[in-house]
Structures are given as structure tokens and as C-alpha cells.
C-alpha positions in Angstrom: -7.5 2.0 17.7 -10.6 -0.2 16.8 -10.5 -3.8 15.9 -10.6 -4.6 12.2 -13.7 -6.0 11.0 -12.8 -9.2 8.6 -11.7 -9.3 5.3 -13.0 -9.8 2.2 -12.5 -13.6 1.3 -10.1 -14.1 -1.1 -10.9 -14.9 -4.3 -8.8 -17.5 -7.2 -7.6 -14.1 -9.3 -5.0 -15.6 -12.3 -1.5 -14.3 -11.3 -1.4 -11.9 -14.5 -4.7 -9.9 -13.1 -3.3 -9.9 -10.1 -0.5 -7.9 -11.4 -2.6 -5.6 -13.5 -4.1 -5.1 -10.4 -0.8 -4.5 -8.2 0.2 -2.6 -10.8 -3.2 -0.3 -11.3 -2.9 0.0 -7.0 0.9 0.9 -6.5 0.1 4.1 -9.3 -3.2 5.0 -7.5 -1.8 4.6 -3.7 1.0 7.6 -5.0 0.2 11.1 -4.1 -1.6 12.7 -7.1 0.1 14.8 -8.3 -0.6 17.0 -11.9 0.7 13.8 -14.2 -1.1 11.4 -12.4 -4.4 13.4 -12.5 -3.9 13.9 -16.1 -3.5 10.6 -16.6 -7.7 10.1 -15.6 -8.0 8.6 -19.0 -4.9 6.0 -19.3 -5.9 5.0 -15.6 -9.6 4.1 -16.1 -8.7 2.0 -19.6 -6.1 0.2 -17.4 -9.3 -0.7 -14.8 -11.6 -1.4 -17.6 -9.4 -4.2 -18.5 -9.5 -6.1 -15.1 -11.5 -8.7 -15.6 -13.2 -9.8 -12.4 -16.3 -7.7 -11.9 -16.0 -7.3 -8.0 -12.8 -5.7 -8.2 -13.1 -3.7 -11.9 -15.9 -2.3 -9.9 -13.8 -1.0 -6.5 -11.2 0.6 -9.5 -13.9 2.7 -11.0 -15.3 3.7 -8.0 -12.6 4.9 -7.4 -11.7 6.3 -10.1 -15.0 8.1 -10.1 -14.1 9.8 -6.9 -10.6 10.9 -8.1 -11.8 12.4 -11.7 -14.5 14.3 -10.3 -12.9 15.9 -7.2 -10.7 19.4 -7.8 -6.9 18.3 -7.7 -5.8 20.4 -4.7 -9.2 18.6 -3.0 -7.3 14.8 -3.7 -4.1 16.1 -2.9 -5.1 17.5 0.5 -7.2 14.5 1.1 -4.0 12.2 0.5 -2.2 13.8 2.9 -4.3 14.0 5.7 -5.4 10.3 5.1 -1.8 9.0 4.7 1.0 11.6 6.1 -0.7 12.8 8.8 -1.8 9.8 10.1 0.3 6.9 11.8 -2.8 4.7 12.0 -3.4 5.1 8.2 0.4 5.4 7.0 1.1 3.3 3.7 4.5 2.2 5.8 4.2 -1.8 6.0 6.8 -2.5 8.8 5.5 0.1 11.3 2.1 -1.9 12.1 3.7 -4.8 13.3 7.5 -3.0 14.7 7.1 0.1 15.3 10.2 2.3 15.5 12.1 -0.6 16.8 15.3 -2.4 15.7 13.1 -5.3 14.6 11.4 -2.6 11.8 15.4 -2.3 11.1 15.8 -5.4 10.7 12.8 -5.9 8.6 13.6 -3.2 6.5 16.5 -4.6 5.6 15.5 -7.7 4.8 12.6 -6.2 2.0 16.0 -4.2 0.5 18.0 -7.1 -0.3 14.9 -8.9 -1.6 14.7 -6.0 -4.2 18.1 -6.4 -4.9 18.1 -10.0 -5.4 15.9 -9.4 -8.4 18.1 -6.8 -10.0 15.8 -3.3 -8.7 16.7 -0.4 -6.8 14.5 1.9 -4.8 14.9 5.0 -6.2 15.1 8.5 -3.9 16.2 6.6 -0.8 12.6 5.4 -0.7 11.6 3.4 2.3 11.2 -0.3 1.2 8.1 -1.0 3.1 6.1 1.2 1.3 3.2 0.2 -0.4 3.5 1.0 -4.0 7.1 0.0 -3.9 5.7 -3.3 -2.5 2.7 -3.5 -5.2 5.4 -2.2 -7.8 7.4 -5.2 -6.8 4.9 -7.7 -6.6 3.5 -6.6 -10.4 7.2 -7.1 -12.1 8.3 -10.2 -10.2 5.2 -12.0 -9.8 4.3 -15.0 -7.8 6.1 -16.4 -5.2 9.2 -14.2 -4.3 7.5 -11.2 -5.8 4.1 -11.2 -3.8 6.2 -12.7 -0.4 6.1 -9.4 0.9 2.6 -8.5 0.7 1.9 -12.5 2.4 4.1 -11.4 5.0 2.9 -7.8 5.7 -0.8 -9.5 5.3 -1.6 -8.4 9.2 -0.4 -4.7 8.7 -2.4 -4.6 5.6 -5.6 -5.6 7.1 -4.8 -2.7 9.6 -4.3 -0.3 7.1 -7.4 -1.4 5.4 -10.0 -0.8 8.6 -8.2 2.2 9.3 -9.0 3.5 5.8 -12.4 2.0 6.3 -13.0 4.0 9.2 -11.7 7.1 8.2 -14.4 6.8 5.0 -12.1 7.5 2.7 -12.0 6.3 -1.0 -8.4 4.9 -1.0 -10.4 1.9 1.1 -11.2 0.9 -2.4 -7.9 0.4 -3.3 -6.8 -1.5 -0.3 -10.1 -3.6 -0.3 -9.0 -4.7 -3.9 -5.5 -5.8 -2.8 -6.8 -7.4 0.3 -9.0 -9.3 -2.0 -6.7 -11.1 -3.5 -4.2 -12.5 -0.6 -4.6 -15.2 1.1 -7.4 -14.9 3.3 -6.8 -13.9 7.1 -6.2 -17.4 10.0 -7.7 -17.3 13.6 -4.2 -16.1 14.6 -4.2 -13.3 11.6 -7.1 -12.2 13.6 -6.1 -12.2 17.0 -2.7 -10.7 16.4 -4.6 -8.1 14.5 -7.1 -7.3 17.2 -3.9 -6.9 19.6 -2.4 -4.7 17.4 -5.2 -2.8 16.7 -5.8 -2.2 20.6 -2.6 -2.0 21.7 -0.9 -0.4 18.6 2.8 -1.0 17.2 5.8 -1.5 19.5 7.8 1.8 20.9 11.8 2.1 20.9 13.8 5.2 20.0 16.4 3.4 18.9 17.6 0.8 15.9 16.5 2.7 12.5 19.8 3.3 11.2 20.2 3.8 8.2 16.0 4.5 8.0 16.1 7.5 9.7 14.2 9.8 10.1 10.6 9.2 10.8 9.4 8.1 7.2 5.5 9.6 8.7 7.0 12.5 10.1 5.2 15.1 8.7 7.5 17.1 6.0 8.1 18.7 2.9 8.5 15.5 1.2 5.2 14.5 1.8 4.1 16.7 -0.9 6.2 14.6 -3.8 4.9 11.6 -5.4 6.8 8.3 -3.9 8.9 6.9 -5.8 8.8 3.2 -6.9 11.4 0.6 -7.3 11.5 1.0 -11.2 9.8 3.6 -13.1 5.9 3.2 -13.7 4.8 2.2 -17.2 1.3 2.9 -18.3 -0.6 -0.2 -17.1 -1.3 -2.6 -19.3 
């Protein structure tokens, strides 16, 4: 693994943009599937309505991409970029655990967060996923709703040059949620730089009840993800 390259700085984003733009992300980070694709129209009004420029503009190009590619193309491309890949998995906890008991642990942790705040993950989804954690930032807002994505900020960042290397369009995405968190500390960056040369710890034990392998290849990876409440049209 390469090291990251920086950030984009973060920028002052009003909490209700940010949640249009969690919101937006979580839907476009799902596999595409027929509704979604369909759906070309409803998406782009929902980025037309972000304010900022910078970030309007990452949603469109985007968008761009997914409206003029054949469906089969996208879905193909999704899941090479995302199932097929450990280094570009959408699984938070993995960059910085691993299959270890502290990814357990963490795991865990995320759950009764949701739970705290009244949502279930539905389809025995994985709570580190990203749209779940976009999903849940969007409907509980600041503070306890975008802790997770502050806490997950290194394995983010990893996500985000690994996207970046691969070339893919689904960088835009990630580029537009990195660019509203807080921006990345001297120790962000070296623990990232370590991660991304080392990679994430190894233990073949401790997953309970997460098992099995969430980036295992599979049949599932051919559904859309489910989130921890059912996706509205973006507002």
C-alpha cells in the first residue's frame, strides 16, 4: 500500500448541507442497482441543491460518470472497486483493526450507538459500513450523529487515496465527505502512513457475532446495502 497524499482542507459547511451531503453520499456509495440508476434524475436535483460550489461540483461529476455509463458497466465497476478489494472496502473498522477482536469490539460499540438513537440496521448489515455511517450521520446530525465518521477519520482518508489511486469516480464521493471533517493532525498522518505501509492488523479470531468476512467475495455483494433506516429521496 502507498501513503495517502493529504486531504482536502476542511471547509465551515452549515451542519444541514452537511447532511444533504451525507445523505446524497450514503445513496451514491450503494451498489447501483436498477432503482437507483433510474433514479438519475431525483439524484442530480438533490446535488443541484448543495450549495457550496466545490462540492456541488464533485456530485455532478459524478453524477456525469454514473448517467452516462451502461448499468451493468457501473455495477461491474462497483464491485471490482469495493468487493473485490480489501484496500478499497467501504468497511470502516477494518483499516484500523483488521479481523481482530478490537474490530469486535468496535463493531459493537457503532451498534449500540445506533440503538441509542432508536435505528436498527436492517439485513444484519455490518455497522461500519459507510452509507450506514453517512445514513446515520444525515438523521442524527451533529455531535453524536457525525462521532463516527470523526472517529473513523484515519480509515476514511485510507479509503479515499485508495480510491484515488485506483482512478475511479467513487473518489468523488469520498473527496466530498473528507471535505467536510475535520481536517487530518500530524499524528492523523503518521498513523495513516503506517497503516497504509503496514496495512490493518491480522487475527483469526474475535468477530463473533460479525462473522463471516463482510469483503469476502459472495453473492451478496450483488444486493444493494442496506441502511439503518430506509432512504428517502434527498432533500
Amino acid at each position: 500500500m502507498t501513503a495517502p497524499t493529504a486531504a482536502v482542507h476542511s471547509r465551515s459547511v452549515p451542519a444541514a448541507e452537511r447532511a444533504k451531503l451525507f445523505q446524497l453520499a450514503a445513496l451514491l456509495l450503494t451498489y447501483p442497482d436498477s432503482d437507483l440508476v433510474k433514479a438519475g434524475d431525483t439524484l442530480s436535483a438533490a446535488a443541484a441543491r448543495i450549495e457550496h460550489p466545490h462540492l456541488r461540483r464533485l456530485f455532478d461529476e459524478f453524477l456525469t460518470w454514473l448517467r452516462g455509463t451502461e448499468p451493468i458497466e457501473v455495477q461491474q465497476h462497483y464491485v471490482q472497486t469495493f468487493d473485490l478489494r480489501r484496500r478499497s472496502g467501504l468497511y470502516l473498522t477494518y483499516y484500523l483493526h483488521g479481523d481482530t477482536r478490537k474490530r469486535g469490539m468496535a463493531l459493537l460499540i457503532l451498534k449500540q450507538r445506533y440503538r441509542a438513537h432508536g435505528l436498527r440496521l436492517a439485513g444484519g448489515e455490518l455497522p461500519d459500513l459507510l452509507p450506514v455511517v453517512l445514513e446515520f450521520a444525515a438523521a442524527v446530525g451533529p455531535g453524536d450523529g457525525e462521532a463516527p465518521l470523526r472517529q473513523h477519520r484515519r480509515g476514511i482518508e485510507l479509503l479515499r487515496a485508495a480510491l484515488t489511486d485506483l482512478g475511479t469516480p467513487y473518489r468523488l464521493i469520498v473527496d466530498a465527505v473528507t471535505y467536510v471533517l475535520p481536517e487530518l493532525t500530524d499524528s492523523d498522518r503518521e498513523a495513516i502512513a503506517a497503516l497504509a505501509f503496514d496495512g490493518p492488523p491480522v487475527e483469526a479470531v474475535g468477530m463473533d457475532p460479525y462473522s463471516p468476512d463482510p469483503h469476502a467475495p459472495n453473492g451478496a455483494a450483488l444486493a444493494p446495502y442496506p441502511t439503518c433506516r430506509a432512504p428517502e429521496a434527498p432533500r
